[in-house]
DOGU-672181 format. One record per residue (C-alpha): residue number from 1; chain; x, y, z; residue in one letter. Coordinates in steps of 0.05 Angstrom, whole numbers, padded with zeros to 5 digits. Each point is the difference from the previous one (the first is absolute). Layout:
<pts>
+-----+-------+--------+--------+--------+-----+
!   n ! chain !      X !      Y !      Z ! res !
+-----+-------+--------+--------+--------+-----+
! NUM !     A !      X !      Y !      Z !   A !
...
+-----+-------+--------+--------+--------+-----+
</pts>
This chain:
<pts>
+-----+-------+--------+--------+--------+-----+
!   n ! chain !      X !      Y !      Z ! res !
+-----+-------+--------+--------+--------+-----+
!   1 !     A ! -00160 !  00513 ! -00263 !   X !
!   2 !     A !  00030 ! -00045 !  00055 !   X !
!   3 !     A ! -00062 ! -00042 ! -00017 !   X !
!   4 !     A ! -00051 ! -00049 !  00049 !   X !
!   5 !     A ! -00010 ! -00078 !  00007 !   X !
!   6 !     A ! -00057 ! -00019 ! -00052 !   X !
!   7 !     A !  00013 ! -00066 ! -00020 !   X !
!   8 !     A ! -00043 ! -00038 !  00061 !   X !
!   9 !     A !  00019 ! -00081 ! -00020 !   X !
!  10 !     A !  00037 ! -00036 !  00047 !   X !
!  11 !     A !  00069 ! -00027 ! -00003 !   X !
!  12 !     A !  00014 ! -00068 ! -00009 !   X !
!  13 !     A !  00059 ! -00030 !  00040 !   X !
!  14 !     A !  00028 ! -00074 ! -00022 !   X !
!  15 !     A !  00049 ! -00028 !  00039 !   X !
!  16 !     A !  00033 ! -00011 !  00067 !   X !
!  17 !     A ! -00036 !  00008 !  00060 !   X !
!  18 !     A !  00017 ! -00026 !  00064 !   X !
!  19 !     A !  00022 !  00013 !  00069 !   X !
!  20 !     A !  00055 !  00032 !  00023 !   X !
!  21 !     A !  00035 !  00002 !  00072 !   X !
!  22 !     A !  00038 !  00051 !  00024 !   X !
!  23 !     A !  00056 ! -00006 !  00037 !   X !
!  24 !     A !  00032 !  00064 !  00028 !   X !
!  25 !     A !  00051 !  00028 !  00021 !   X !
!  26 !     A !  00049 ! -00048 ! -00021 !   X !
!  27 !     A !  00069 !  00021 !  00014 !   X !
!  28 !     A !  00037 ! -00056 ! -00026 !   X !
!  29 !     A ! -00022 ! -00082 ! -00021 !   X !
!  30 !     A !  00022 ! -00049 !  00047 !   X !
!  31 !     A !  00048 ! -00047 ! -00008 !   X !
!  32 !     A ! -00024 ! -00074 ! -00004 !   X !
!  33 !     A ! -00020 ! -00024 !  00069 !   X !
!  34 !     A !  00001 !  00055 !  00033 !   X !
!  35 !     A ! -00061 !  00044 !  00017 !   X !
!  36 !     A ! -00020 !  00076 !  00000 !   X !
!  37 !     A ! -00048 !  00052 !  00023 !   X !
!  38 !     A ! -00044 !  00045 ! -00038 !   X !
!  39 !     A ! -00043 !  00059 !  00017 !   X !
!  40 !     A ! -00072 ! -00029 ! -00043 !   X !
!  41 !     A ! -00025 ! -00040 ! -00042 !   X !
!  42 !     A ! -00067 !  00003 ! -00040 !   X !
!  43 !     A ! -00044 ! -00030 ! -00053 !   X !
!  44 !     A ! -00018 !  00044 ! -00065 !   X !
!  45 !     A ! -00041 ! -00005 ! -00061 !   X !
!  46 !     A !  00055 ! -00001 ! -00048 !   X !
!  47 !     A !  00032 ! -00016 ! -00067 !   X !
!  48 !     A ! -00012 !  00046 ! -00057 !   X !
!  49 !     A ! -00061 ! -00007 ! -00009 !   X !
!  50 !     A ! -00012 !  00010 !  00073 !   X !
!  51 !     A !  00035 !  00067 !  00007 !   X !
!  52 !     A ! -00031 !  00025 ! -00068 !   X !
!  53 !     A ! -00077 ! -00019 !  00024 !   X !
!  54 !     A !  00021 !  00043 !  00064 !   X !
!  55 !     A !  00031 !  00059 ! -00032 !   X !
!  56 !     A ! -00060 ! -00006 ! -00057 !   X !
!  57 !     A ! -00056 !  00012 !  00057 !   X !
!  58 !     A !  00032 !  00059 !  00029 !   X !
!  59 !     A !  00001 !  00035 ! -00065 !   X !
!  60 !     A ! -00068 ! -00021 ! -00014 !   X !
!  61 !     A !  00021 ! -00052 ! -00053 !   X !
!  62 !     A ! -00044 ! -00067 !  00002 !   X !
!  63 !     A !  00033 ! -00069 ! -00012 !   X !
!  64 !     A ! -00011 ! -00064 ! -00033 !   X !
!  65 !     A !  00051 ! -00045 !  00032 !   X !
!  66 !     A !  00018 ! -00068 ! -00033 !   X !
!  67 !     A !  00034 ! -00041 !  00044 !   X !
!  68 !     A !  00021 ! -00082 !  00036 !   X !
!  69 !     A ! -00004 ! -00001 !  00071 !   X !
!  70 !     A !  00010 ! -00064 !  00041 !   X !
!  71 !     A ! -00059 ! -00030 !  00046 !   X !
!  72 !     A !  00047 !  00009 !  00070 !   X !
!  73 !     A ! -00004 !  00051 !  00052 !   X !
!  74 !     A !  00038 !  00055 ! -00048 !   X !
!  75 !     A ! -00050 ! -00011 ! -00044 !   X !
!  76 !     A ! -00057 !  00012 !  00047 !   X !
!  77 !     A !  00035 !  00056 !  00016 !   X !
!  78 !     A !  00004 !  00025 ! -00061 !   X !
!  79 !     A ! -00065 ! -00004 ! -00017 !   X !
!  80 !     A ! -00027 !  00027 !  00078 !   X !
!  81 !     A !  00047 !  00065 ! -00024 !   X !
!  82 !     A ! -00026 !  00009 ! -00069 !   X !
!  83 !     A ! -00073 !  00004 !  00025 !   X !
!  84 !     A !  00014 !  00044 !  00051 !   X !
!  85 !     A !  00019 !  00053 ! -00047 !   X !
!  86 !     A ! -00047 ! -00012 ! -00037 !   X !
!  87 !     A !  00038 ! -00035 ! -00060 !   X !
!  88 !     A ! -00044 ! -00054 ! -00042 !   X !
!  89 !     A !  00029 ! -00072 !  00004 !   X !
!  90 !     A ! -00038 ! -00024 ! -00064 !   X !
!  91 !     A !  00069 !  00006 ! -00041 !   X !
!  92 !     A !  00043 ! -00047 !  00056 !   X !
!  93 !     A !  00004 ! -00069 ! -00005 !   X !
!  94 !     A !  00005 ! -00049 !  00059 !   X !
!  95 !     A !  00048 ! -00059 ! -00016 !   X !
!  96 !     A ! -00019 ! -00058 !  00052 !   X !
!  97 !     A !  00065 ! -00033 !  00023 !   X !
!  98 !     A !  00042 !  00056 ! -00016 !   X !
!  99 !     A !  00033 !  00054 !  00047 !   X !
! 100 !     A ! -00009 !  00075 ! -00011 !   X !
! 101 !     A !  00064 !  00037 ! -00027 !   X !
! 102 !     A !  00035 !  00035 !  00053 !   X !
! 103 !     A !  00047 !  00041 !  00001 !   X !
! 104 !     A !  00054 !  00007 !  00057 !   X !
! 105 !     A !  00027 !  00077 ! -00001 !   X !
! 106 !     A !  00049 !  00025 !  00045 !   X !
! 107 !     A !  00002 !  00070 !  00005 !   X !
! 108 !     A !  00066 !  00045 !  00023 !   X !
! 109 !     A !  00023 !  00056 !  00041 !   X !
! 110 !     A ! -00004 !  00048 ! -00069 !   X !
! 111 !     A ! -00064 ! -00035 ! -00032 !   X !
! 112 !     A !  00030 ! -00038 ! -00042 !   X !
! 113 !     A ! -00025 ! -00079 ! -00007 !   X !
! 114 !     A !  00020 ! -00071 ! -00019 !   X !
! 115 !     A ! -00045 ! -00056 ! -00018 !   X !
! 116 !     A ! -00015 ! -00076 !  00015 !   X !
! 117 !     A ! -00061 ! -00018 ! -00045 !   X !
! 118 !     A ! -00043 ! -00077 ! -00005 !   X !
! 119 !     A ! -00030 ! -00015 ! -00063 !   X !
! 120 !     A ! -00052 ! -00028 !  00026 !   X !
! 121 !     A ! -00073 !  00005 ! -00041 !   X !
! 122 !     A !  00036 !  00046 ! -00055 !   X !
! 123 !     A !  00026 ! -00056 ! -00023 !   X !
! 124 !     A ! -00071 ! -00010 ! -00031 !   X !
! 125 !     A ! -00022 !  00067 ! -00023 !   X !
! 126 !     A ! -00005 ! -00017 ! -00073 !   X !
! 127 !     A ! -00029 !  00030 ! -00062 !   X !
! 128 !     A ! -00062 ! -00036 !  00009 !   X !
! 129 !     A ! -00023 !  00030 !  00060 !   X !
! 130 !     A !  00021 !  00073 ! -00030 !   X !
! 131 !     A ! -00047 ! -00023 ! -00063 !   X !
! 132 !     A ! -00058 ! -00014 !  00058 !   X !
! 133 !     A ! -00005 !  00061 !  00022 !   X !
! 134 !     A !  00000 !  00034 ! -00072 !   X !
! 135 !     A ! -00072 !  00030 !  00004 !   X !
! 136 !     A !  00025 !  00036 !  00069 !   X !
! 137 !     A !  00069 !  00031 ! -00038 !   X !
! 138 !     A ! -00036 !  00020 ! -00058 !   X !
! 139 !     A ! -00032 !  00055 !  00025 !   X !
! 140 !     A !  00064 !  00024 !  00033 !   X !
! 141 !     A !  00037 !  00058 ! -00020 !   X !
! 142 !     A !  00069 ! -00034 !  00006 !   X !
! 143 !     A !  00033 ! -00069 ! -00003 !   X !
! 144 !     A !  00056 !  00001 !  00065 !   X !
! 145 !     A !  00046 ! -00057 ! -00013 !   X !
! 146 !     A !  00035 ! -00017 !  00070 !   X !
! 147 !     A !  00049 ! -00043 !  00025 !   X !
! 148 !     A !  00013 ! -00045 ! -00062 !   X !
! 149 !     A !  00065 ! -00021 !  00019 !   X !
! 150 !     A ! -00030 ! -00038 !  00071 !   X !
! 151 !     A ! -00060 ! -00027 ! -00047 !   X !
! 152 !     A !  00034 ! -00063 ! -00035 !   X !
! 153 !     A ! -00059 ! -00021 ! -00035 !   X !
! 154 !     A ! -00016 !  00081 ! -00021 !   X !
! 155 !     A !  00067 !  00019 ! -00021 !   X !
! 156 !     A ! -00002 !  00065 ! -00048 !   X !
! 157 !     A !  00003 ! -00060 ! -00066 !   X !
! 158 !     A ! -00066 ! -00031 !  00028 !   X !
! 159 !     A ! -00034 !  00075 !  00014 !   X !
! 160 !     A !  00024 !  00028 ! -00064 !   X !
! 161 !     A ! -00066 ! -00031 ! -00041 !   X !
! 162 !     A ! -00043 !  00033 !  00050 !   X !
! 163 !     A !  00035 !  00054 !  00008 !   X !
! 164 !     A !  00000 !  00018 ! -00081 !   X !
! 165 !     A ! -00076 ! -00013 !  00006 !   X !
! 166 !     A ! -00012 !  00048 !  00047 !   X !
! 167 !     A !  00040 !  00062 ! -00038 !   X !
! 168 !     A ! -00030 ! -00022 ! -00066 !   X !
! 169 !     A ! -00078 !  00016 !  00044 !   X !
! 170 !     A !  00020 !  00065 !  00017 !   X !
! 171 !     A !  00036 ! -00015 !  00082 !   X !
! 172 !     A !  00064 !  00031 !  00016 !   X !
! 173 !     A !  00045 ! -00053 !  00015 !   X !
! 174 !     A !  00044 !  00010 !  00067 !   X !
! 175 !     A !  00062 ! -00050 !  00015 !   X !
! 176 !     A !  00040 ! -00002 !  00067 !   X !
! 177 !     A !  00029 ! -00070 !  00000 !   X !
! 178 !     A !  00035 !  00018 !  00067 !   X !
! 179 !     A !  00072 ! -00032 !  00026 !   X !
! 180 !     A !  00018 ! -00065 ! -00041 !   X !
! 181 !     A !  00028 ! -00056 !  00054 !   X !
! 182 !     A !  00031 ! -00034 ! -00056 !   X !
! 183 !     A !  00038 !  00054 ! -00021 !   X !
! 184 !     A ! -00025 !  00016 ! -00065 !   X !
! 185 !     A !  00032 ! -00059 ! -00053 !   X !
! 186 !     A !  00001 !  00009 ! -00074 !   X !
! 187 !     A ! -00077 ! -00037 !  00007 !   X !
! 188 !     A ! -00036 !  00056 !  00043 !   X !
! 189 !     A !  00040 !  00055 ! -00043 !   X !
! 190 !     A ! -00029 ! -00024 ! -00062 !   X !
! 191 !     A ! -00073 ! -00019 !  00024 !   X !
! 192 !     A ! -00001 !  00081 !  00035 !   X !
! 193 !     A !  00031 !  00029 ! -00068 !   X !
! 194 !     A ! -00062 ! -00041 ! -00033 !   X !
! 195 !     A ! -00051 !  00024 !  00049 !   X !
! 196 !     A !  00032 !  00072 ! -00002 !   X !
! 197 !     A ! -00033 !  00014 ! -00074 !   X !
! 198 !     A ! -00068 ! -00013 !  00036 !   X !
! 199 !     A !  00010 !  00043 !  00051 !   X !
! 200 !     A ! -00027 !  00071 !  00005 !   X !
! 201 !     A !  00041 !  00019 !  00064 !   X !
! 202 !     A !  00058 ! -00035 !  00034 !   X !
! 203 !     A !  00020 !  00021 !  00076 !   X !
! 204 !     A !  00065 ! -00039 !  00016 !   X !
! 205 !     A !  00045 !  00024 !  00045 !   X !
! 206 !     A !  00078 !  00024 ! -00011 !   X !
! 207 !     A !  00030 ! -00065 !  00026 !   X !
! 208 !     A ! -00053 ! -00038 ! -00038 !   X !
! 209 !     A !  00008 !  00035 ! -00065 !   X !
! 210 !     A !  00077 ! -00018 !  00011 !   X !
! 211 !     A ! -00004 ! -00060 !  00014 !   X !
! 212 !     A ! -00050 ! -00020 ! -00053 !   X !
! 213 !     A !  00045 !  00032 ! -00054 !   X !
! 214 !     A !  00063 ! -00024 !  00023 !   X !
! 215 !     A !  00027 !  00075 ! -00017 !   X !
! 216 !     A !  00044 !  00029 !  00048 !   X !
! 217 !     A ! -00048 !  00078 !  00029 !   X !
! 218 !     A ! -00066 !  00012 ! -00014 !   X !
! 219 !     A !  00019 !  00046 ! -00060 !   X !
! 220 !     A !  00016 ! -00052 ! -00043 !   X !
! 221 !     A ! -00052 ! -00046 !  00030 !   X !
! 222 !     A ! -00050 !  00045 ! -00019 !   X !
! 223 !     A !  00024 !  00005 ! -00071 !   X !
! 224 !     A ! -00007 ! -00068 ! -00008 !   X !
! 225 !     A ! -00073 ! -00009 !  00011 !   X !
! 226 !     A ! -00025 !  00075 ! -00021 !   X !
! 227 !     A ! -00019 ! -00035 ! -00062 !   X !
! 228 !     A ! -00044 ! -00050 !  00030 !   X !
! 229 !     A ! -00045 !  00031 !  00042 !   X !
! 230 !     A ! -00032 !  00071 ! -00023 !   X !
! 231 !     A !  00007 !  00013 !  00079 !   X !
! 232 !     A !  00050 ! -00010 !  00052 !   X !
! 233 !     A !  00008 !  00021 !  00074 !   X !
! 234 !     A !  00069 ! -00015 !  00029 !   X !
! 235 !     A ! -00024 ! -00001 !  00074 !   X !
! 236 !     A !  00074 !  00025 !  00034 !   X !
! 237 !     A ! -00019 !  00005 !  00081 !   X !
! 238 !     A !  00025 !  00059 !  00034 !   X !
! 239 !     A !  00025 !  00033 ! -00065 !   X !
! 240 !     A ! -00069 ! -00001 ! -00030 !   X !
! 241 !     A ! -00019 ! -00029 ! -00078 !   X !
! 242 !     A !  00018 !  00002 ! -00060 !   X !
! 243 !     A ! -00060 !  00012 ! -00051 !   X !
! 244 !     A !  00009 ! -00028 ! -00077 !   X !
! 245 !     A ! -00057 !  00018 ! -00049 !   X !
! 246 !     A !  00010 ! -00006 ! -00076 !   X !
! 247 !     A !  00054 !  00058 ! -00013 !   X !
! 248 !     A ! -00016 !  00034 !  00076 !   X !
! 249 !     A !  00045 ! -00015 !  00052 !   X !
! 250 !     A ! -00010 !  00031 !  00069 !   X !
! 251 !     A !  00048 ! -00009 !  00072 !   X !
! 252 !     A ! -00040 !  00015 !  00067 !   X !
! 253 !     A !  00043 !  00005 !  00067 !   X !
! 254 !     A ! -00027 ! -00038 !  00056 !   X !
! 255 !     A ! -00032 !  00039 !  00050 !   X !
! 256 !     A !  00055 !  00003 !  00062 !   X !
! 257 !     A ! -00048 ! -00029 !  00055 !   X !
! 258 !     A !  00029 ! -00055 !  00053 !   X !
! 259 !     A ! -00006 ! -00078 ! -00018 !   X !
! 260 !     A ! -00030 ! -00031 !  00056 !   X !
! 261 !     A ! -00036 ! -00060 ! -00051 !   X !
! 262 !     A !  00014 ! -00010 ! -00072 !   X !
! 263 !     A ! -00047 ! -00059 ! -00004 !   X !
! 264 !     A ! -00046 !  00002 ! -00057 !   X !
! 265 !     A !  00027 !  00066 ! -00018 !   X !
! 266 !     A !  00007 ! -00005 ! -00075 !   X !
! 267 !     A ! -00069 ! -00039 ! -00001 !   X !
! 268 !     A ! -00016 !  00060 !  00029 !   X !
! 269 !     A !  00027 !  00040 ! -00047 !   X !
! 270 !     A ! -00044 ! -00027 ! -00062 !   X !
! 271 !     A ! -00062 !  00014 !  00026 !   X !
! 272 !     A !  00017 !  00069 !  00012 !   X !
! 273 !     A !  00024 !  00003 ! -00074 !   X !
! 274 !     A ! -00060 ! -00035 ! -00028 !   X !
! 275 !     A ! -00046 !  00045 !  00046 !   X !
! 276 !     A !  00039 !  00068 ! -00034 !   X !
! 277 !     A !  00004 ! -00037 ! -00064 !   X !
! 278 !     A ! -00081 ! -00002 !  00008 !   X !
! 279 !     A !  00002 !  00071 !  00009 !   X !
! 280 !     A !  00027 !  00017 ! -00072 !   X !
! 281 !     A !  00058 !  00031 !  00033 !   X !
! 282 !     A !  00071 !  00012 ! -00031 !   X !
! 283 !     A !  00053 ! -00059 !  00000 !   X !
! 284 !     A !  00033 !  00043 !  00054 !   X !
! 285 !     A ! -00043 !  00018 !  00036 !   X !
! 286 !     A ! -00042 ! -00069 !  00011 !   X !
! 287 !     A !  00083 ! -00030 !  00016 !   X !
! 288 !     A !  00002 !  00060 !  00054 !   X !
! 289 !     A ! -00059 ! -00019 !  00034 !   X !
! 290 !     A !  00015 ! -00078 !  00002 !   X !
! 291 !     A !  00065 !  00023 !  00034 !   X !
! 292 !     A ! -00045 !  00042 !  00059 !   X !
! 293 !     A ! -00047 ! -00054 !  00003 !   X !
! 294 !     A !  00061 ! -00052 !  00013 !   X !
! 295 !     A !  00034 !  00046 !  00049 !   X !
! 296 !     A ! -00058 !  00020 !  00040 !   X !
! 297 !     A !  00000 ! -00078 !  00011 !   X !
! 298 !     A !  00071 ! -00023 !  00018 !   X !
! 299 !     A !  00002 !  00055 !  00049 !   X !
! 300 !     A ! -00048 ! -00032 !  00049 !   X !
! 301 !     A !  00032 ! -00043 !  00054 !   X !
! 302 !     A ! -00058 ! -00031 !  00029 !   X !
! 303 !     A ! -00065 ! -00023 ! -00026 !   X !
! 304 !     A ! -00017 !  00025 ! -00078 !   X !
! 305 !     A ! -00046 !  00049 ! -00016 !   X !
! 306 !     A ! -00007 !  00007 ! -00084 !   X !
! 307 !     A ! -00011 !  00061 ! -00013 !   X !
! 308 !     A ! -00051 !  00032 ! -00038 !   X !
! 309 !     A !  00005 !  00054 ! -00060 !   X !
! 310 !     A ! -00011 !  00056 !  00041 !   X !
! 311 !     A !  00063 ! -00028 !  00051 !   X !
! 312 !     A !  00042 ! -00009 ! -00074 !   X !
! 313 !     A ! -00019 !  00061 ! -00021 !   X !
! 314 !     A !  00005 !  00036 !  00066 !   X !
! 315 !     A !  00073 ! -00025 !  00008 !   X !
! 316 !     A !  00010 !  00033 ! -00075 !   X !
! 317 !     A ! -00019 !  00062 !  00014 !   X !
! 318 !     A !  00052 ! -00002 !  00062 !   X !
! 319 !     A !  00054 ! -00024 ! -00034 !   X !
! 320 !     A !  00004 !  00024 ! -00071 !   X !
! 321 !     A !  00016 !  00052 ! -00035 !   X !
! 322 !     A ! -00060 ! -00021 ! -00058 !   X !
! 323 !     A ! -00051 !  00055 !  00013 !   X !
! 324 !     A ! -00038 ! -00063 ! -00042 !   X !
! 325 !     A ! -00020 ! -00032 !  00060 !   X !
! 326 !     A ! -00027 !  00061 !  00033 !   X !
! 327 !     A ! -00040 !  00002 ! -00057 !   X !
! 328 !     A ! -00031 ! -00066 !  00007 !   X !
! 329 !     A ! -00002 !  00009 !  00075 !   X !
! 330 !     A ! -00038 !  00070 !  00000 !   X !
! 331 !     A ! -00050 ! -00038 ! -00059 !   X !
! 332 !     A ! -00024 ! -00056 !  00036 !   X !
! 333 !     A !  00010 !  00021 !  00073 !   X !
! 334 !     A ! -00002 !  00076 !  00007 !   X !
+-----+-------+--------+--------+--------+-----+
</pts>
């Protein structure tokens, strides 16, 4: 049976959140000195955690967000943003003196982004204020680990402890450590190999898993770490995911929709995976509908809309061939 969500406990997201600016449509970066014209620019809830409490509401996930913010005007933001959709602040920590991380993104003609990114108050998410907010994860149904690699006092080393704690009381443990600005040395490889065995599911994307392994394609990248994690989801953009589970290995295309805004995408893309994942559904199926759920959001140009399981599942039944997800459709919709 295609199966229903039953498990009601909220997911607990720990790690990066700040703001993000957009910049778009950037056409090329100036030289220095010299000065050029874009079409908008606008202020966004962001980071991982961000994008995965925003995705999680559409598809009627709640959140526990653990988080450092700074005491500035982002911050304020921040916090205006997360009450007005309703979000609980309880988790967020307000570091006086400190700026709020933000993220510069400039955003192409095709979608595709690069990234300037201040430190700012991550520099003080720490163990210590995960361990505060223990009696709010506990009753979670997973443990999202987020953004390690911009946390440098909550690098996947100083998570693993909690981390192992968490599996050992019964949480599914979730690890996207996102892009690595220092480029992954023999340090980070180790400490992520370490907190790998912990982990219950790990999202990174193609380039990541590369780069992290130092192996030349995602094939033998993949090898390397099958071993380490029971569950792997090579996140590859337009050409979809790769899905690694124990002896199962599955390939789902990318759906062919138009790029206008890959932001956030692949953050995107776990919470559609944890959401089917909930449902009890196959390993290919639950990587198919993270795919629809990620393309149904880098095709909008303008401002997002997440969508919800009956947009996911809508989008499905339009474009594939699975009579699955007419299945599911006609169950909880007909």
């Amino acid at each position: 049976m295609p199966g229903q969500q039953t498990d009601p406990r909220p997911l607990a997201v720990v790690g990066n959140l700040n703001v993000d600016l957009w910049v778009r449509t950037v056409e090329r970066f100036p030289n220095w000195d010299e000065e050029l014209v874009v079409e908008s620019a606008r202020l966004q809830l962001a980071g991982t955690a961000g994008y995965v409490m925003l995705a999680a509401k559409s598809l009627g996930i709640p959140t526990v967000v653990v988080s450092t913010i700074g005491d500035d005007s982002f911050g304020q933001y921040l916090l205006q943003v997360l009450h007005e959709h309703g979000f609980s602040t309880a988790g967020i920590a307000v570091c006086a003196g400190e700026e709020t991380s933000l993220g510069i993104v400039f955003i192409g003609r095709s979608g595709q982004r690069a990234i300037l990114s201040t430190l700012g108050a991550h520099r003080l998410m720490d163990i210590g204020i995960v361990e505060q907010h223990d009696g709010e994860i506990v009753h979670c149904s997973e443990l999202f680990l987020c953004g390690n690699y911009l946390l440098p006092r909550l690098t996947p080393l100083d998570v693993l402890p909690y981390a192992r704690k968490a599996k050992e009381r019964g949480q599914l443990v979730v690890f996207d450590p996102s892009w690595d600005p220092a480029g992954w040395p023999d340090a980070t490889r180790a400490a992520t190999y370490a907190l790998l065995a912990a982990v219950d599911v790990y999202l990174p994307t193609e380039e990541e898993l590369v780069r992290l392994t130092g192996r030349a394609d995602w094939h033998e990248a993949v090898h390397e770490v099958r071993e380490l994690a029971p569950e792997i989801v090579l996140k590859r953009g337009r050409d979809g995911a790769i899905a690694v589970c124990g002896a199962e290995q599955v390939a789902v295309p990318g759906f062919p929709v138009p790029a206008a805004n890959t932001i956030g995408a692949g953050d995107v893309f776990d919470v559609g995976y944890l959401f089917a994942r909930r449902q009890g559904w196959s390993l290919k199926h639950r990587t198919e509908f993270a795919c629809a759920l990620a393309a149904l959001v880098v095709a909008q140009p303008g401002d997002r809309i997440y969508p919800t399981a009956h947009d996911v599942l809508a989008f499905l039944c339009d474009h594939s061939h699975d009579t699955f997800w007419r299945t599911v459709y006609a169950e909880r919709f007909a």
